[in-house]
N, C-alpha and C positions, 0 to 999 in steps of 0.2 A: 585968111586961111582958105585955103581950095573947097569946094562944097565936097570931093570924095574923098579927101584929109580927114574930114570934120566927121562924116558917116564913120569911116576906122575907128575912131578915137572913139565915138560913139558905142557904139559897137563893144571894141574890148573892155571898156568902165561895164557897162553892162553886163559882162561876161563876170568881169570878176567879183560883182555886188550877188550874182548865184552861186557861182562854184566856191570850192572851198580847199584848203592840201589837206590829204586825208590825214598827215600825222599828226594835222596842229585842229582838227574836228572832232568834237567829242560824239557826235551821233552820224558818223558821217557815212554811217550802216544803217542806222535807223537805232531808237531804244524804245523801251519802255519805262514808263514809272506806276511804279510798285506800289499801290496802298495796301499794306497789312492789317488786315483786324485780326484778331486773336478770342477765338471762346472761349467763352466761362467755363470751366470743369468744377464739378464739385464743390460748386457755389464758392469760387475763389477766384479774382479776377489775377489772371495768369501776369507777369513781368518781367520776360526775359530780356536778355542784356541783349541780344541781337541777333539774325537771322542768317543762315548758309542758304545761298541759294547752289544748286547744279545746274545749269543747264544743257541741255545738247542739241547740238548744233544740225544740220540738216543732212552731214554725214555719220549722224550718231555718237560723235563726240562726248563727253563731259567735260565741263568745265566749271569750276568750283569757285564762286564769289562772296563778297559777306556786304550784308546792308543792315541799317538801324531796325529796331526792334519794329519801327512803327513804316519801315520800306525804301525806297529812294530810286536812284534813278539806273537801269542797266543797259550797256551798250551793245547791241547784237551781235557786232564782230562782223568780220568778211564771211563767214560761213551760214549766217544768222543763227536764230533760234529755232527748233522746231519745238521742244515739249522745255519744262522743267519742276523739279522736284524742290521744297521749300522746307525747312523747319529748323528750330531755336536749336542755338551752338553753344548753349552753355550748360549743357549735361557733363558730367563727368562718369556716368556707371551706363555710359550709351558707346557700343560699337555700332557702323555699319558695313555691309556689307554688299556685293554686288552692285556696284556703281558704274563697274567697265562695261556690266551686261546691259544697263540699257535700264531706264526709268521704272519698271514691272517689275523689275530683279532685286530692286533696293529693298533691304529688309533691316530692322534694328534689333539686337538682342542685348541683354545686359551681360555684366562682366562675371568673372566666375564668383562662386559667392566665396564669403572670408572666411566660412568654418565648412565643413563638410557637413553634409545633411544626417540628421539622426539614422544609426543602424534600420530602427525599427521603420523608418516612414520609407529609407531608400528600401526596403525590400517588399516595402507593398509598390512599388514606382522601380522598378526595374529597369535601367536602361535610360534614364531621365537625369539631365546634366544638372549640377546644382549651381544656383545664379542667384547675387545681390538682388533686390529689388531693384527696378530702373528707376534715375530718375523721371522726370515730368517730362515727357515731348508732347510736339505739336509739328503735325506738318500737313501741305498741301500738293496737290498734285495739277498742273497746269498741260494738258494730253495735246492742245494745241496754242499755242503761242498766236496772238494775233500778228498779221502783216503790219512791217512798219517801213515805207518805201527809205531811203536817205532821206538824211534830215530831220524824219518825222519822226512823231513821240507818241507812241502808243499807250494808252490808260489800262491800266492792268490791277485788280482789285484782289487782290487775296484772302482767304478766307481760311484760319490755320482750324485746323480739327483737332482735339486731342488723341494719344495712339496708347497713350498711360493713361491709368484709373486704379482709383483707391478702392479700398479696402476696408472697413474699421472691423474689425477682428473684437471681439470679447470674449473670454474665458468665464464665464460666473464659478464659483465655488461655494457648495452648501456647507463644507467644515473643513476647519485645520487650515485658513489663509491665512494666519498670526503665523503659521510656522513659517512663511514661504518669504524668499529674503532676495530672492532673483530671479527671472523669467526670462527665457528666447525663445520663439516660435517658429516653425517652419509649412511650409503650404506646397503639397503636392500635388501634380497634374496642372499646374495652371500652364498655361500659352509662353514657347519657349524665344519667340518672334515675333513681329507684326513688318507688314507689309508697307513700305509709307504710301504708294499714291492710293490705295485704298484704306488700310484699317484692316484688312483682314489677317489672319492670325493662321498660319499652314498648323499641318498636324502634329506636328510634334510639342512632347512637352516639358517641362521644367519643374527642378524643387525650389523654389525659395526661403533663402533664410533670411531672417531679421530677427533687430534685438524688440524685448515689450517693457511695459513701463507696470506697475503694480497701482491698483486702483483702489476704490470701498469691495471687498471681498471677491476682486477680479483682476484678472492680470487683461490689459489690454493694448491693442498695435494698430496702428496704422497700415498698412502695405498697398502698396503701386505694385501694378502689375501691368501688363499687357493684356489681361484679361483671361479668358478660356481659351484650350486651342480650337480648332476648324470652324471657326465665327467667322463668317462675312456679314458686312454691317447691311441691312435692309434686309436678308433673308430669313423667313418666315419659315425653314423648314427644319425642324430640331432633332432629326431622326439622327443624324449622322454623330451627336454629342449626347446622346442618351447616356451609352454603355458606359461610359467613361469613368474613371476614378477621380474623388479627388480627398485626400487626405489631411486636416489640420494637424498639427504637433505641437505639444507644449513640455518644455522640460523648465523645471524647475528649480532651485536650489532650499535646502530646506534650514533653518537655525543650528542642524547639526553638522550642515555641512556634506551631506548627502545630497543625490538631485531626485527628481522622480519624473518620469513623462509619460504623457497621456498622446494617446492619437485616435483621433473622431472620425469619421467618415461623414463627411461635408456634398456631399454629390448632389444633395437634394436640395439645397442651399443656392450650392453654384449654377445648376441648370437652368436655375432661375434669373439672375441675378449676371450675364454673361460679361459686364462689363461694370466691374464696381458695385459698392451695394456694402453691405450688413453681414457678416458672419460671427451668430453667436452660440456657443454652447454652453449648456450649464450642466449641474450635475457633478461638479467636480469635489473629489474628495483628498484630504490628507489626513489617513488616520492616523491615531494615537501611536502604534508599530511602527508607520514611518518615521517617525519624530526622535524616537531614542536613540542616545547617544553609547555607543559602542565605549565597553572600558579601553581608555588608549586611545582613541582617535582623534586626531589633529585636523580640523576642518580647515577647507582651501576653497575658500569661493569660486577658483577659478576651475576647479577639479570638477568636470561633467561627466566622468565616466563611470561612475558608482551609483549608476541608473538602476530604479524597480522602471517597469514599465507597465503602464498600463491601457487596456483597449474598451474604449467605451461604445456599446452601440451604435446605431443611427440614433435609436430615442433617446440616447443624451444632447439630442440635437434641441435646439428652441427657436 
């Protein structure tokens, strides 16, 4: 064979042990792999079924992918990656919103609640849409994408935050919990949104309703929330979430079939407490007056509108 045959040949083997045809290349943009870790919330080691990623692209794009709970590997695409937004896709009482607008616009809210909010709680909350509890999110925010030339495989570590936080709610009651045979509670003023690539929570706010379970002489609940509204996480300046309202609700049902509910003013509780925490009041009563049974009356567990209502100080606070 000719010595400048033999250089050719040379040559194009060479050529094609680098190059590659983009459609049959899986990183042939560049990718990243994704290591997931997932924080504790609430002393419970979180275990979601698996992660949405968004990402957008360098013309601002979104584009919506899904990887294992624990991460894998993404492809950058012709456009690449500039920023993207991460968290768990197995909520069901989670909308988003703002995805077209661009990574800072994404926000999460829960779905409408299943019962309407108590007369009495929506008219100290005026203007305040009523919403399920959310479930549990987690999510991260990636503001710059590392460079990944072709071929190459960028290491990219994630770190999910939570954007939900509990609640335990307690009701104590000094007399008359033998009569009480049903409980739902609801929570006003709390944060109607959060933000995912921060945690922050805009001004507006929400009532939540949830059902509660009856305990030793207390009805008590659980509740997820998004937390307070105008909370940015690291800031130290509480001035702007002083004034604020925030209302607990308890409605009752009683052995005759009657309901009765209480509403506490919790402000003092929550200002403390802006993300998760302890909410208990005591002081609760169901007197003998409530308890009697009407000649004629056919009781309906399900019948909540045959409310006394009652309003307890702040100092029924504990």
């Amino acid at each position: 064979m000719r010595p400048r045959l033999q250089h050719i040949i040379a040559a194009t083997l060479a050529a094609s042990m680098v190059s590659c045809r983009e459609e049959l290349c899986y990183n042939h943009f560049g990718s990243a792999d994704i290591d997931i870790e997932w924080s504790v919330s609430g002393g419970q080691q979180p275990s979601p079924s698996g992660a949405t990623v968004i990402t957008y692209d360098n013309n601002g794009q979104p584009v919506e992918m899904f990887l294992p709970s624990d991460g894998g590997s993404l492809n950058f695409g012709d456009n690449g990656v500039q920023s993207m937004l991460i968290y768990n896709n197995d909520t069901e009482k989670i909308t988003l919103f703002g995805i077209s607008d661009g990574p800072r616009s994404v926000h999460a809210t829960s779905t409408p609640g299943y019962r309407p909010a108590p007369q009495t709680l929506a008219s100290r909350h005026p203007g305040e849409a009523t919403l399920n509890t959310p479930d549990m999110l987690y999510a991260a925010y990636i503001e710059a994408v590392p460079d990944a030339d072709r071929h190459e495989i960028a290491a990219l570590p994630v770190d999910m935050k939570p954007m939900v936080f509990s609640y335990t709610v307690r009701y104590n009651f000094e007399y008359g919990f033998e009569r009480v045979t049903n409980a739902r509670g609801a929570l006003g003023g709390m944060a109607a949104r959060v933000m995912l690539y921060n945690g922050e929570t805009p001004d507006d706010a929400a009532i939540l309703v949830y059902d509660c379970r009856l305990d030793n002489n207390a009805v008590v609940a659980s509740v997820l929330s998004f937390g307070i509204p105008s909370f940015v996480p690291g800031e130290t300046d509480r001035n702007r979430r002083e004034n604020r309202a925030y209302t607990l609700n308890l409605e009752v049902t009683l052995t005759n079939g009657k309901t009765k509910s209480f509403d506490i003013d919790v402000a003092e509780q929550l200002q403390t407490q802006p993300r998760g925490g302890n909410i208990t009041v005591s002081g609760l009563r169901i007197e003998d007056s409530d308890s009697g049974t009407d000649s004629g009356f056919d009781p309906d567990l399900d019948d909540w509108n045959n409310n006394v209502d009652i309003d307890l100080p702040v100092g029924g606070q504990k």
